[in-house]
PAMINU-681302 format. One line per 2 residues: number of its first residue (from 0); their letters; for each residue x, y, z of N, C-alpha, C, O. Coordinates in steps of 0.1 Angstrom, whole numbers. Layout:
BEGIN
NUM) A) X Y Z X Y Z X Y Z X Y Z | ...
//
This chain:
BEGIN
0) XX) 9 -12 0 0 0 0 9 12 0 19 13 7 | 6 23 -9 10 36 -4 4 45 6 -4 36 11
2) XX) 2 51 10 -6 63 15 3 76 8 15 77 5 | -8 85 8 -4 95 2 -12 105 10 -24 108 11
4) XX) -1 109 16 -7 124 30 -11 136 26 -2 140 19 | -22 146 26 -22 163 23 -30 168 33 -41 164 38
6) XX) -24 176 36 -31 190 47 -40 196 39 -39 197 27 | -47 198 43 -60 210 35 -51 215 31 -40 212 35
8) XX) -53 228 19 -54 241 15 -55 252 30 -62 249 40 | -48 263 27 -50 273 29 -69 280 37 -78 284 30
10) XX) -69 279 45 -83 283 53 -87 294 60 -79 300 67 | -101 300 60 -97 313 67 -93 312 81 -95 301 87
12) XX) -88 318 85 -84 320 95 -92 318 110 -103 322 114 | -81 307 119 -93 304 130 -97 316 138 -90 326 138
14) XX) -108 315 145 -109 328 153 -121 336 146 -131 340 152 | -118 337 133 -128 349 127 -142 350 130 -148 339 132
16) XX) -148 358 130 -162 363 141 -170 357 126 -168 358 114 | -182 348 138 -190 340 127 -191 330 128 -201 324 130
18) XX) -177 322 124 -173 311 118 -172 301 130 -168 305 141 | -174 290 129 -165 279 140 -158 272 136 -159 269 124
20) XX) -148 269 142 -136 264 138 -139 250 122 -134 248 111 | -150 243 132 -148 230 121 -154 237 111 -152 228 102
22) XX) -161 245 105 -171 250 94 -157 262 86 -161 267 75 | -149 265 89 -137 273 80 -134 266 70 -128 255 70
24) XX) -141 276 56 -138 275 44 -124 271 39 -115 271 48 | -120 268 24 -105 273 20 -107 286 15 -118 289 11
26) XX) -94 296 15 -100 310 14 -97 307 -5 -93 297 -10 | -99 317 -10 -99 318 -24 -84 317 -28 -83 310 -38
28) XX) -73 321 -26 -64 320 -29 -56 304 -26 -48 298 -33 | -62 301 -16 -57 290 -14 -62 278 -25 -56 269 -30
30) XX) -75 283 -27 -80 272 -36 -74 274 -51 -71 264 -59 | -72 284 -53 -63 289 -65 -50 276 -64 -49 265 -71
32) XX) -42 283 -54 -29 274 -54 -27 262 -53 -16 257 -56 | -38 254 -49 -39 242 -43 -47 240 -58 -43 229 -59
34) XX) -51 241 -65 -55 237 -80 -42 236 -86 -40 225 -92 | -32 245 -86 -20 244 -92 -14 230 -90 -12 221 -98
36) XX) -11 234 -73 -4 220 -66 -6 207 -71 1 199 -75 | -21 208 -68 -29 195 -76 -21 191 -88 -17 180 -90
38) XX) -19 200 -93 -19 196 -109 1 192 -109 6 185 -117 | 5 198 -101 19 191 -97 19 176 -91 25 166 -93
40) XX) 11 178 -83 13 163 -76 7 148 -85 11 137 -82 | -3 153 -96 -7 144 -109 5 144 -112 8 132 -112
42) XX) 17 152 -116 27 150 -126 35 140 -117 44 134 -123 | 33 137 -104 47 127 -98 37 113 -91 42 104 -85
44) XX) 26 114 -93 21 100 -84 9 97 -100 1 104 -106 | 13 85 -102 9 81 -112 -5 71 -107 -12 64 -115
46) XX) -7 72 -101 -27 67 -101 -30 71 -81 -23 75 -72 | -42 68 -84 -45 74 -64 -63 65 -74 -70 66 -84
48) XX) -62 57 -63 -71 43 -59 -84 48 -53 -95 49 -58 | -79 53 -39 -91 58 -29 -90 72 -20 -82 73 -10
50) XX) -96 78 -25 -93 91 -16 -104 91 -6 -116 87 -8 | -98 98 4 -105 94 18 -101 113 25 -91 119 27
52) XX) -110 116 26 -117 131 40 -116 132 48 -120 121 54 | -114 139 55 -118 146 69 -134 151 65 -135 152 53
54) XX) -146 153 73 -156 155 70 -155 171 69 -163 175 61 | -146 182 75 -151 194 78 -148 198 66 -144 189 58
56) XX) -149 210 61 -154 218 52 -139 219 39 -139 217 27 | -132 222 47 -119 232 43 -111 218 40 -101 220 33
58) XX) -110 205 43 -105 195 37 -113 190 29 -106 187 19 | -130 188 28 -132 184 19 -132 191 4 -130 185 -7
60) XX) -133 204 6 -126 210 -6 -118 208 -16 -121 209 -28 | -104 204 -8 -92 207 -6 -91 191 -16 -87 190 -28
62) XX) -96 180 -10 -104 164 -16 -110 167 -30 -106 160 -40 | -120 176 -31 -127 178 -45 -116 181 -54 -115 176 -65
64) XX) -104 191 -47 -92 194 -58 -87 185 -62 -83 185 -74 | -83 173 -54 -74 164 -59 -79 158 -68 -72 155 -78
66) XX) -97 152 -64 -102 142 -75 -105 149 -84 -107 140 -93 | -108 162 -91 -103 167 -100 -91 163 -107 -91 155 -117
68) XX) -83 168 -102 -67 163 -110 -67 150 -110 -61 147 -120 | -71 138 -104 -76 124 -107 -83 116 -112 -84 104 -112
70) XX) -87 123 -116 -104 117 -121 -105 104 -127 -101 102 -139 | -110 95 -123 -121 91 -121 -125 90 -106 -136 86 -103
72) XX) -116 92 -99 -112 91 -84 -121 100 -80 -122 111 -87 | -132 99 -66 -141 102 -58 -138 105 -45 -139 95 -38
74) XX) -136 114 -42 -133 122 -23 -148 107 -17 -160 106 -22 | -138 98 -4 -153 94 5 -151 102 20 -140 104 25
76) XX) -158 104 24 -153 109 42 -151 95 47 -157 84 45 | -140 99 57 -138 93 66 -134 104 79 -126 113 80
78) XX) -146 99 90 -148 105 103 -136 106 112 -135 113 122 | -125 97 107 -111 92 114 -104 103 113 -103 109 124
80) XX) -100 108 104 -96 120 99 -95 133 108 -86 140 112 | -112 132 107 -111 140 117 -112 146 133 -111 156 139
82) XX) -114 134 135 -116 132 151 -110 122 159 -108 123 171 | -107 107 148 -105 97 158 -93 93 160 -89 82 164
84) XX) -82 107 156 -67 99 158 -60 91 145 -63 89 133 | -49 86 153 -41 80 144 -44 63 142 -41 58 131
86) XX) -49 55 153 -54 42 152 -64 44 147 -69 33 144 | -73 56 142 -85 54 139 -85 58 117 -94 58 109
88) XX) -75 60 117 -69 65 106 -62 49 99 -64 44 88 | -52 45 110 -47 31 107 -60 22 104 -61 16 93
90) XX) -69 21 114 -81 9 108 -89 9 98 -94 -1 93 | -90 28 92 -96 30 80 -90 24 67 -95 21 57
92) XX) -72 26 72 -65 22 61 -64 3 61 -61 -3 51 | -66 0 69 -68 -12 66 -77 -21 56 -75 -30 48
94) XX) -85 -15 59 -104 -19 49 -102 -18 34 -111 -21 27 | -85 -13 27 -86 -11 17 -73 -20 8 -63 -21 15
96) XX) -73 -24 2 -65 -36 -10 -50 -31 -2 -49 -19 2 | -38 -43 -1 -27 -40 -2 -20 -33 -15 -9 -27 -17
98) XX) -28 -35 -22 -20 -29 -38 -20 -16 -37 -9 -12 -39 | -32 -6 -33 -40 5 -38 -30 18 -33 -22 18 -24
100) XX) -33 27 -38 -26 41 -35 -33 47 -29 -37 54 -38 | -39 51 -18 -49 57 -5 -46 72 -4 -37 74 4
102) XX) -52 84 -11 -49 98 -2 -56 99 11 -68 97 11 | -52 101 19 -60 111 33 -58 125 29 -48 129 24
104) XX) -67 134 31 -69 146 32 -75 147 45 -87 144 48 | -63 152 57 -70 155 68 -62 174 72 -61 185 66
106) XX) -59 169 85 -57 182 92 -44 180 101 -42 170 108 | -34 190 101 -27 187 119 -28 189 129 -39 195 129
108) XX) -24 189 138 -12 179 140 -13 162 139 -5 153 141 | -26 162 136 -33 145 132 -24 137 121 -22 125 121
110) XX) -19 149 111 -10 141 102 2 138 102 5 128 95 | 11 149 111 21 146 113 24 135 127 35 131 131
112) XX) 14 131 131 14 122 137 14 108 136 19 99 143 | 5 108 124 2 99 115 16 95 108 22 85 112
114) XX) 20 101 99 36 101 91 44 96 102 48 84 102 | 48 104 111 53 98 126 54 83 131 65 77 133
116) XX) 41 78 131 35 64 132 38 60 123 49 55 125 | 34 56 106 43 53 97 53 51 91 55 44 82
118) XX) 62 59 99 79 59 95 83 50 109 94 46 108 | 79 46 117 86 40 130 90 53 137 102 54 139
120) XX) 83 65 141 91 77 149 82 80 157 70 79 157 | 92 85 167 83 95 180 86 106 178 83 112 189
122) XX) 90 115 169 93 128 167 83 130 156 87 126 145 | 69 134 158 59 139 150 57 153 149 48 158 142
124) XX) 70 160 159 68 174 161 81 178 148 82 190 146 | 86 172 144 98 173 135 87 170 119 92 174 109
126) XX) 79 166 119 72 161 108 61 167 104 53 161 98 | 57 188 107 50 194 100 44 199 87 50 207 80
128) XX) 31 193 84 27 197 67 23 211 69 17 214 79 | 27 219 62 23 228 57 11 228 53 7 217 50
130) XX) 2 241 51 -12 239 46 -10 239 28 -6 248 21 | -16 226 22 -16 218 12 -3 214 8 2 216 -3
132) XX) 5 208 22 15 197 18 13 187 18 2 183 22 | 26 176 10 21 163 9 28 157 11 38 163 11
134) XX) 29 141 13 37 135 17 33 114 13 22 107 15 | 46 109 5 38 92 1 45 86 7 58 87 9
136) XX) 37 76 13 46 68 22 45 56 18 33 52 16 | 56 47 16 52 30 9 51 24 25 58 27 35
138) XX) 37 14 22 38 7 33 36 -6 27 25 -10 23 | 47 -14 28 47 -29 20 44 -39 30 41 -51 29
140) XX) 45 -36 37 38 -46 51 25 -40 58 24 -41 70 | 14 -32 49 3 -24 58 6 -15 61 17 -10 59
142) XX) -5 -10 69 -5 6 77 1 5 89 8 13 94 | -3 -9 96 2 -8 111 16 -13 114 22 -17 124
144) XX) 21 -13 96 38 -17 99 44 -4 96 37 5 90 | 60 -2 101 64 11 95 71 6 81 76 -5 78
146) XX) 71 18 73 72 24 62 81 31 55 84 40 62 | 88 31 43 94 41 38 88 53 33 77 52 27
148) XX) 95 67 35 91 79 31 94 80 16 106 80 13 | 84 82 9 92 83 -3 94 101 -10 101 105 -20
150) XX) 88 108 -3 85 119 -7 81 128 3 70 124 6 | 83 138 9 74 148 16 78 161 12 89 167 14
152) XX) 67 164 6 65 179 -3 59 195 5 51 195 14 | 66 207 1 57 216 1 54 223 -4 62 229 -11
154) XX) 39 227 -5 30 232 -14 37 237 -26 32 233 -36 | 47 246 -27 56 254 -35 64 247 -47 67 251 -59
156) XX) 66 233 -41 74 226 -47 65 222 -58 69 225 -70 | 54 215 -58 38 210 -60 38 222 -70 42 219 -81
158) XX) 35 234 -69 34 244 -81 44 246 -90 42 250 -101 | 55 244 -84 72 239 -92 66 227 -105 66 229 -117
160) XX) 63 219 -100 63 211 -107 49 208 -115 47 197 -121 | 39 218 -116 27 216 -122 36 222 -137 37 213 -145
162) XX) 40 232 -140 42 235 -153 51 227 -161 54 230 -172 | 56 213 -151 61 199 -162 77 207 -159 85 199 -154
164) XX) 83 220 -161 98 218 -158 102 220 -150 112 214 -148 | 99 230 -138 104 240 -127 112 248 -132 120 254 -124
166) XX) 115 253 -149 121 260 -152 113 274 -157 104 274 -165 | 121 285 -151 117 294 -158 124 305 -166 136 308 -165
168) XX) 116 311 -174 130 318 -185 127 333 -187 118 338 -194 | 136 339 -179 141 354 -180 145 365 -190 155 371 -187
170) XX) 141 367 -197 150 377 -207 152 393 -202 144 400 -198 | 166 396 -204 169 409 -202 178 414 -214 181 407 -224
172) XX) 182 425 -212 187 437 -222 203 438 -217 204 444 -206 | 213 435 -221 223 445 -214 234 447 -229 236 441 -239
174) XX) 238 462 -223 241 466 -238 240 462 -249 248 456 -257 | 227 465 -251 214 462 -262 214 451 -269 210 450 -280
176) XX) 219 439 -260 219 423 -262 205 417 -255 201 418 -243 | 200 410 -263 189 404 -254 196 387 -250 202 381 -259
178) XX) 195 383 -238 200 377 -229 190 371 -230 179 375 -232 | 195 354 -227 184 344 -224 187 337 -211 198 333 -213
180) XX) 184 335 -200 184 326 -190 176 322 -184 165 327 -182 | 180 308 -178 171 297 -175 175 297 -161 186 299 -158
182) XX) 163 293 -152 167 292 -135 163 291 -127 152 297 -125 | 168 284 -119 156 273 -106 146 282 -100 149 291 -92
184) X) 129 275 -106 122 285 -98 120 281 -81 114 289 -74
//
């Protein structure tokens, strides 16, 4: 099995008058970039099987972006996600094929806990996603065995790589030569 980790997107901000914590949207810009991301993270994980939710708002979103960029692939909730912990996250991942490639779309510090527990570590405080980072973990012995990391991404990199090179190209003027350069975005 793989698992394949993402933080929500970008969300309003906790606190804001109105809102309760579990009902915070992704804000518009986030959904912007996290469309991008999306479309980076299709260019390096070549199929996603079952994607699996947090029920609240600002992850499920964040879920709709991905199965976009996957398509035929369908966001299901899973309640684990968001409330029941990391054993409750491991028994979800169980219910599903050793072959299959599994996203979670949850929240932290639930995930970096999670990755934590997957790698064989007790430093889950060393293992922070960023909002719409990601992270694939091979687990060839299951969820409740530890795992190799194969990847842990942030968001930035994910937009790096949606436009297929991470290259970008500069032109300038100097004594009335136009200049061509290429260079790590």
């Amino acid at each position: 099995m793989k698992a394949l980790l993402i933080r929500h997107a970008a969300a309003i901000p906790r606190g804001t008058p109105g809102i309760l914590d579990d009902e915070r949207p992704l804000t518009s810009s986030g959904t912007i970039k996290f469309r991008t991301a999306a479309r980076g993270l299709r260019r390096i994980t070549p199929r996603l099987d079952v994607l699996l939710t947090s029920p609240l708002p600002r992850a499920h979103a964040t879920a709709d972006i991905v199965a976009r960029a996957f398509t035929p692939v369908e966001p299901r909730i899973e309640p684990a996600l968001a409330s029941q912990g990391v054993d409750g996250i491991v028994a979800a991942l169980k219910t599903h094929p050793d072959d299959a490639t599994v996203a979670l779309v949850g929240h932290e510090p639930m995930l970096g806990a999670l990755l934590a527990q997957m790698l064989g570590s007790t430093q889950a405080e060393r293992l922070v996603f960023k909002k719409g980072g990601v992270a694939l973990v091979d687990l060839p012995d299951g969820p409740a065995a530890p795992g190799r990391l194969i990847w842990f991404l942030d968001p930035r990199v994910l937009r790096t790589l949606a436009d297929g090179s991470g290259m970008t190209r500069k032109v300038s003027s100097a004594n009335g030569r136009t200049i061509r350069e290429e260079k790590q975005s």
